[in-house]
C-alpha positions as CSV (number, residue, x, y, z in Angstrom):
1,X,-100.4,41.8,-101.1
2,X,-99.3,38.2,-101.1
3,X,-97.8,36.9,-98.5
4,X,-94.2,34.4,-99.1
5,X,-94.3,31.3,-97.8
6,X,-91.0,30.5,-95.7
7,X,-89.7,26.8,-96.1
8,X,-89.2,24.2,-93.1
9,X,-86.0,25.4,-91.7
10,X,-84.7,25.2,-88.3
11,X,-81.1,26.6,-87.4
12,X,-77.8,25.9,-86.8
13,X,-77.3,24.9,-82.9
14,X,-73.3,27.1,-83.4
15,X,-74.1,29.8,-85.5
16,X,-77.2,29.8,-86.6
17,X,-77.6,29.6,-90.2
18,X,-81.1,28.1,-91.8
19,X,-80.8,24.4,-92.5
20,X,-82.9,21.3,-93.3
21,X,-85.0,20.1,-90.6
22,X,-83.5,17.0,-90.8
23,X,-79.7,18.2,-89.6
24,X,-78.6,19.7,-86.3
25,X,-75.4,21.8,-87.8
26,X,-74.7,23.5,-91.0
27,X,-71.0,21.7,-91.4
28,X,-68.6,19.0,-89.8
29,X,-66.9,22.3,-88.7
30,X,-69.5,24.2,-87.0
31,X,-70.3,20.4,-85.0
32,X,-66.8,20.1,-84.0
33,X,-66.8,23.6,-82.7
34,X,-69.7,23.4,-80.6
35,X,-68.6,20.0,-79.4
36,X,-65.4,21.2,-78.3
37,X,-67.3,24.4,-76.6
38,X,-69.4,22.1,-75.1
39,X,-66.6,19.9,-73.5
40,X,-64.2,23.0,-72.4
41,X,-67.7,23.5,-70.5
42,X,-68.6,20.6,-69.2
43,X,-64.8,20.7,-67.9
44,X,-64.8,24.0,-66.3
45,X,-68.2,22.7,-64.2
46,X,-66.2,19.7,-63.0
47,X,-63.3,21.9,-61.6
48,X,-65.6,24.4,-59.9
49,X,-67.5,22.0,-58.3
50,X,-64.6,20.5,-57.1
51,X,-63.3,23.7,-55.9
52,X,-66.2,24.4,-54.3
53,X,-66.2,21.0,-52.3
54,X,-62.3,21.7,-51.5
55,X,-63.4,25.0,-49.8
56,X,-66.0,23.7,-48.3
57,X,-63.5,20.7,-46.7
58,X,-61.1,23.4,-45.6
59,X,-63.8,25.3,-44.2
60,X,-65.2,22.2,-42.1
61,X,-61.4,21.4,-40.6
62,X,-60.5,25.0,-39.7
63,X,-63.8,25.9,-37.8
């Protein structure tokens, strides 16, 4: 029983499709996708740490 050989692939860092070695995405599309994702993200961190340092203000001022 012979065994395939599987050619140098990595994936897709979106959706995870087999692609060169040399690329990170499959399309323009899937890069702007997770680009976006990853600033909506990086957004969302921002405003809870700043909640977080709000309620820890109005917890220092009330007590």
């Amino acid at each position: 029983m012979a065994a395939e050989r599987i050619v140098q692939h990595k994936h897709c860092i979106h959706c995870g499709r087999a692609i060169p070695t040399d690329k990170q995405y499959c399309s323009d599309k899937c890069e702007a996708d997770y680009s976006s994702i990853v600033k909506r993200k990086n957004l969302m961190l921002i405003i809870n740490y700043a909640m977080i340092g709000i309620f820890i203000l109005i917890l220092i001022f009330l007590i």
